[in-house]
KOLTORPA-997785 format. One record per residue: residue number from 1; chain; x, y, z of N, C-alpha, C in turn. Coordinates in steps of 0.02 Angstrom, whole numbers. Example, Ala and Ser with C-alpha at 12.3 -4.5 7.8 and 13.67 -1.06 7.14 Angstrom:
2
PT  seq  mol  n.X  n.Y  n.Z  ca.X  ca.Y  ca.Z  c.X  c.Y  c.Z
PT  1  A  660  -284  390  615  -225  390  660  -165  390;
PT  2  A  642  -112  354  684  -53  357  645  2  394;
! end
This chain:
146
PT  seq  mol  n.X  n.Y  n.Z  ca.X  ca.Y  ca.Z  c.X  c.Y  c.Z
PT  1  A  -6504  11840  -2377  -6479  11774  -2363  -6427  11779  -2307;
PT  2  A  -6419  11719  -2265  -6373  11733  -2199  -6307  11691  -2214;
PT  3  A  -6261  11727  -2188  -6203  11697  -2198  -6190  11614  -2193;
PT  4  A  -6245  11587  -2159  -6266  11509  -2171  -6288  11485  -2226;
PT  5  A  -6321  11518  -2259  -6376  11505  -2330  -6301  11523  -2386;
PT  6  A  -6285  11554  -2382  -6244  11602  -2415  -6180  11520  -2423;
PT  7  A  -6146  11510  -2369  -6123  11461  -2383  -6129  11379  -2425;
PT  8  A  -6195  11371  -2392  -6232  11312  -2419  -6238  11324  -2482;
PT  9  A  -6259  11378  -2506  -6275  11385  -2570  -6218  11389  -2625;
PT  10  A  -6151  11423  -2593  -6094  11401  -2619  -6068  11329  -2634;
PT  11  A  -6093  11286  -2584  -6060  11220  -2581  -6112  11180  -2620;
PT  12  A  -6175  11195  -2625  -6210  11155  -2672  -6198  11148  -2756;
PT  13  A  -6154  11245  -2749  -6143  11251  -2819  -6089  11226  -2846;
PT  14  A  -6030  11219  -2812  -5982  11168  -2796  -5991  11111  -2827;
PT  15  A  -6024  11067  -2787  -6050  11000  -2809  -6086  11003  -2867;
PT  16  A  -6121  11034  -2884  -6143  11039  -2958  -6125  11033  -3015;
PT  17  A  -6058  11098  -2996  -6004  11109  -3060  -5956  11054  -3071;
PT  18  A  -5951  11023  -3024  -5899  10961  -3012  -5927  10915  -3029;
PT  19  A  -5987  10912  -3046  -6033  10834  -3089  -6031  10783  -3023;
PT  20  A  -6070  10822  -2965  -6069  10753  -2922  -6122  10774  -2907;
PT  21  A  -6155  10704  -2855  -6225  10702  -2816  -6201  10700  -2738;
PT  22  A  -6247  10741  -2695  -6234  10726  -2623  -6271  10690  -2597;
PT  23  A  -6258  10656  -2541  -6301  10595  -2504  -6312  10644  -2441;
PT  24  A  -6353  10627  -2409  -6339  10669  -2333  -6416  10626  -2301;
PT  25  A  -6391  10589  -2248  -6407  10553  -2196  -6431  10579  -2119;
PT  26  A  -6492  10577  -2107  -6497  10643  -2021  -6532  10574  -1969;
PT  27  A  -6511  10571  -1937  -6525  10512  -1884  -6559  10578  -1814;
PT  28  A  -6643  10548  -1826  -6669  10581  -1759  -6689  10528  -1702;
PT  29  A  -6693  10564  -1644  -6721  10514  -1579  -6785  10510  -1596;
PT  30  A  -6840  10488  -1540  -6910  10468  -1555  -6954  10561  -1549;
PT  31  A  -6916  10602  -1515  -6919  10663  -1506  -6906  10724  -1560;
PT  32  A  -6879  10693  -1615  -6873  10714  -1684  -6785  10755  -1662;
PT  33  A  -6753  10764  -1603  -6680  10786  -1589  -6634  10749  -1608;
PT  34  A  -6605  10777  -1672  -6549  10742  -1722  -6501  10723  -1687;
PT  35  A  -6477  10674  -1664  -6417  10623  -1643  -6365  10598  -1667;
PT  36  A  -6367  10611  -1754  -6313  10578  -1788  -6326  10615  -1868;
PT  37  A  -6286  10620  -1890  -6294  10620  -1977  -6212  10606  -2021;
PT  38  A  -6232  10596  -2068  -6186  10565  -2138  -6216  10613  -2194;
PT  39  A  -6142  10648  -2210  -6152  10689  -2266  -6106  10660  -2323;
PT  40  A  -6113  10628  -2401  -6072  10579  -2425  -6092  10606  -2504;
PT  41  A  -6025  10628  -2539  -6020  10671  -2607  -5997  10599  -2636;
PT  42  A  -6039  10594  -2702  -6047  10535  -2757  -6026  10552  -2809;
PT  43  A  -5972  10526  -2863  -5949  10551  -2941  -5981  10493  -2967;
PT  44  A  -5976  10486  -3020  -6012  10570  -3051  -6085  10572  -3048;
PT  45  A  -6111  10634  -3055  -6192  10649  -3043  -6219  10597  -3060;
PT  46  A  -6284  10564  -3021  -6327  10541  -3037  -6394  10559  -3048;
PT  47  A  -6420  10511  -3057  -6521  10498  -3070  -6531  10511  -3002;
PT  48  A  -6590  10569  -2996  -6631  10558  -2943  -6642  10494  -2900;
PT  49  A  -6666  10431  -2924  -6672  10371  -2913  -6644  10344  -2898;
PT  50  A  -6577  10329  -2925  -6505  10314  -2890  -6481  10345  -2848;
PT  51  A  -6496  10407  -2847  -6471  10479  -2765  -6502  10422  -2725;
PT  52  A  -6592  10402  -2713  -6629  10400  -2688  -6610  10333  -2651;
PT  53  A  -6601  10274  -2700  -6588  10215  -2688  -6534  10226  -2623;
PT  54  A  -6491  10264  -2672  -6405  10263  -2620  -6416  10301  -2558;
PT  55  A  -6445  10351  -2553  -6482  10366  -2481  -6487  10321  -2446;
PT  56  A  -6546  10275  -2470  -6584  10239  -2422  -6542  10193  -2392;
PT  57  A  -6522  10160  -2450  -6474  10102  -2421  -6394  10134  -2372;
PT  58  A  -6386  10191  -2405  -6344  10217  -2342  -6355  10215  -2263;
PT  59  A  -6414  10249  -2277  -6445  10255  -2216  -6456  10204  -2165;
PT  60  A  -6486  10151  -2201  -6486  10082  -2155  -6422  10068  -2111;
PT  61  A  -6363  10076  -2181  -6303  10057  -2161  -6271  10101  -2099;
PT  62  A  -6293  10160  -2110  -6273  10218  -2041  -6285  10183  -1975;
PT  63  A  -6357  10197  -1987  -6382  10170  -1921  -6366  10116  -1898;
PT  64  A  -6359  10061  -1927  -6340  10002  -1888  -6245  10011  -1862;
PT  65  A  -6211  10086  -1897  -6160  10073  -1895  -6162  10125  -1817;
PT  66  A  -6224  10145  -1802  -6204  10191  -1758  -6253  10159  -1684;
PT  67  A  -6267  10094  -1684  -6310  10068  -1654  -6373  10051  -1659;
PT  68  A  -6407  10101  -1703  -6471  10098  -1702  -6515  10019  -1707;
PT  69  A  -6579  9994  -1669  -6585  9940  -1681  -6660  9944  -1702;
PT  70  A  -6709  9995  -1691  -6767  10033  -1715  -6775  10083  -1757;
PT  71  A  -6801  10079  -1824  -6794  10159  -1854  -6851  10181  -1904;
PT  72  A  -6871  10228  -1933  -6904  10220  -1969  -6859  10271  -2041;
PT  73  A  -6895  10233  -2088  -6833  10262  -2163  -6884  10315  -2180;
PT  74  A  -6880  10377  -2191  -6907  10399  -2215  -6851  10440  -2267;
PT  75  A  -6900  10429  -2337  -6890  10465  -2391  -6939  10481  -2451;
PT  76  A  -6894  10527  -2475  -6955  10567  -2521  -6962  10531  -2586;
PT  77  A  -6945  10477  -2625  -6944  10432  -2673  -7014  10367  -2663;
PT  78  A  -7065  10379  -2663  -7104  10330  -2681  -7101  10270  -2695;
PT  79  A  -7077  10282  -2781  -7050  10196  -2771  -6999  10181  -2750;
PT  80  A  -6946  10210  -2715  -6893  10173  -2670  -6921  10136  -2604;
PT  81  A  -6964  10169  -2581  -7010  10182  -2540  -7051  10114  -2544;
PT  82  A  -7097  10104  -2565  -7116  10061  -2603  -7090  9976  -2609;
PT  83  A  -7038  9994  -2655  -7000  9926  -2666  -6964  9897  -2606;
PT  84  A  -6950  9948  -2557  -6906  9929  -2482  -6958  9905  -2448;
PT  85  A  -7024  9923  -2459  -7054  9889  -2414  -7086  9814  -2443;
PT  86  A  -7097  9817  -2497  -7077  9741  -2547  -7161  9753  -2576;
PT  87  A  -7202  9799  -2581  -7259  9816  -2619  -7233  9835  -2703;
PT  88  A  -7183  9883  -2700  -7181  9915  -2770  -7151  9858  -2827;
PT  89  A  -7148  9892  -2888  -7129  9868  -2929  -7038  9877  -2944;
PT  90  A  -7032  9833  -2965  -6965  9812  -2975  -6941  9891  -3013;
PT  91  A  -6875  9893  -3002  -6824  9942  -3018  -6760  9930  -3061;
PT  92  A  -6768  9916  -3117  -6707  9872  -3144  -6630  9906  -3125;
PT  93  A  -6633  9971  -3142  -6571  10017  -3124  -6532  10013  -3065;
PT  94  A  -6591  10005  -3003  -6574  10023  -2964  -6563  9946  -2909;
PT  95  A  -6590  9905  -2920  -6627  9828  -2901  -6563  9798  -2881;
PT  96  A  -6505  9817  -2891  -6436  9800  -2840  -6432  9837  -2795;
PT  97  A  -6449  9908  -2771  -6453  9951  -2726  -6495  9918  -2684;
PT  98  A  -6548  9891  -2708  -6613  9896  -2677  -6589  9820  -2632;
PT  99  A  -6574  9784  -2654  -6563  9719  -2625  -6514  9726  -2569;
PT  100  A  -6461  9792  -2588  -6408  9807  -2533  -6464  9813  -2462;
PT  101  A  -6490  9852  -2509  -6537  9902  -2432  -6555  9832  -2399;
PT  102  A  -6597  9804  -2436  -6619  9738  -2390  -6586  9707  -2349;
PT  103  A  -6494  9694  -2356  -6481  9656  -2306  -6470  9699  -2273;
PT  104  A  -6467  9751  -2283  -6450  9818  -2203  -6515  9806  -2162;
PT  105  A  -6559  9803  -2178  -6638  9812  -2146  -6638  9738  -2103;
PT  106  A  -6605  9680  -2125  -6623  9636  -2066  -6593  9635  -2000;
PT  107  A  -6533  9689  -2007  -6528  9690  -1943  -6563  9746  -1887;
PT  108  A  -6616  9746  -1908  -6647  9792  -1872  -6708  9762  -1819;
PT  109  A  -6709  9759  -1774  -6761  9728  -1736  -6840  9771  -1739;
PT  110  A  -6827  9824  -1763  -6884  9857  -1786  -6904  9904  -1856;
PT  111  A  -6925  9903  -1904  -6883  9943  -1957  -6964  9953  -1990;
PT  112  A  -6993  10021  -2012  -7033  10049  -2042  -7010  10076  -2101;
PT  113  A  -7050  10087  -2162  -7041  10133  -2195  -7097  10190  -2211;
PT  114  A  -7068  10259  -2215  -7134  10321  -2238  -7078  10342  -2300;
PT  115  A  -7139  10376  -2340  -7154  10407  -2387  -7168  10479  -2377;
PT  116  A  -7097  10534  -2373  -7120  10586  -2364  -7108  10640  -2401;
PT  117  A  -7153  10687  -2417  -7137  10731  -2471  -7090  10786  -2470;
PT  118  A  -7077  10794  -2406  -7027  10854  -2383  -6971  10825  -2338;
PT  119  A  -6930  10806  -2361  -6897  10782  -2344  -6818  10811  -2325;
PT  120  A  -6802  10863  -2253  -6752  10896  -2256  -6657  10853  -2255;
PT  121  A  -6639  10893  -2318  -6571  10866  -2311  -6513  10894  -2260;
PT  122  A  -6475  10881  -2223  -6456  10931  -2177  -6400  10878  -2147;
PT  123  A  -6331  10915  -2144  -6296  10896  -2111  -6267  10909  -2048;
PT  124  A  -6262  10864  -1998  -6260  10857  -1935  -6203  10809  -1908;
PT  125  A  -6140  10845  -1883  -6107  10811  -1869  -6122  10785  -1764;
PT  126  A  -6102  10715  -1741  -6099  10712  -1683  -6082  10753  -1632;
PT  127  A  -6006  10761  -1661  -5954  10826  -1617  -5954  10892  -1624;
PT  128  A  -5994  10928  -1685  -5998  10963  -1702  -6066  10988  -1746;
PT  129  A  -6052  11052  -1767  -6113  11082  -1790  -6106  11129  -1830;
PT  130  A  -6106  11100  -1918  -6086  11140  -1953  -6124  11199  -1961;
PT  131  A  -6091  11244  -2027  -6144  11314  -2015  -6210  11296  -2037;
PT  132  A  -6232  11278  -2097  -6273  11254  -2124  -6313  11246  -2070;
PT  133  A  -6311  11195  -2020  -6369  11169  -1983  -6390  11206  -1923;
PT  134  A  -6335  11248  -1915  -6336  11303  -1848  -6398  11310  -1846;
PT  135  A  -6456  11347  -1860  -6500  11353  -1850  -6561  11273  -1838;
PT  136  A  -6543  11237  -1875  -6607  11175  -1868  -6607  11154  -1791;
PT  137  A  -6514  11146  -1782  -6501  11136  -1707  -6517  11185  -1642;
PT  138  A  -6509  11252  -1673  -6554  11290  -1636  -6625  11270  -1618;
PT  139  A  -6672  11259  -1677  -6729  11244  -1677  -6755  11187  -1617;
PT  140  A  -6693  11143  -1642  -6714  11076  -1590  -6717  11090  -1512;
PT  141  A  -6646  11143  -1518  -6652  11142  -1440  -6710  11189  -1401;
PT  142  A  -6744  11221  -1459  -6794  11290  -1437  -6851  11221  -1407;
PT  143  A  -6844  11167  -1444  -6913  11141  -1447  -6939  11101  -1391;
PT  144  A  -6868  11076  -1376  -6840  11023  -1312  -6867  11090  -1257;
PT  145  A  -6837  11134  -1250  -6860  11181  -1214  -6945  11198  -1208;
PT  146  A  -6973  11192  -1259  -7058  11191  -1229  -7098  11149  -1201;
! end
């Protein structure tokens, strides 16, 4: 394990022991080169579903807070997935989240949703570049380069 993994893996265990959930938000261009992210620790632990909800609707909220006016949501929750796009079935738990998300989404002049199964969490600051991501950001720039 690399002194990157090594850390992450400390800080996940962190948050664990501490009974919380992490949010973490990655804003890419149309080129898939990360431009922005939101990394956001929640007390106390939640439901998958509620992680999922609060993601999403974070996320809206990011982006519009960081300009964005086109985007597409992708996350790994189905029926969050689903219900944001107004097909799924209702969410009782979560169905105040879900309504948040909605008014974030109208200000979007373009707004998709996917359904994806792999879905990387990764934090990415603007000004900076924590250890954790050192490498993804490597990646990006290897890629930009071909």
């Amino acid at each position: 394990m690399t002194s990157e993994e090594e850390k992450e893996a400390a800080r996940v265990s962190q948050v664990l022991e501490e009974n919380k959930s992490e949010i973490r938000v990655v804003v890419h261009d149309h080129t898939g080169v990360v431009i922005a992210s939101l990394a956001q620790i929640t007390a106390p632990a939640l439901q998958p579903i509620e992680i999922e909800a609060i993601a999403s609707t974070r996320a809206l909220k990011f982006r519009e807070e960081i300009g964005i006016t086109e985007a597409v949501l992708e996350g790994d929750s189905k029926l969050i997935i689903n219900s944001l796009k107004g097909g799924g079935q209702s969410i009782a738990s979560v169905e105040p989240l879900l309504q948040d998300a909605m008014v974030f989404s109208n200000c979007y002049s373009k707004l998709q949703y996917s359904h994806s199964i792999n879905v990387f969490s990764y934090v990415v600051w603007m000004e900076g570049v924590p250890d954790p991501l050192f490498t993804v950001v490597q990646q990006d720039v290897a890629n930009l380069a071909n």
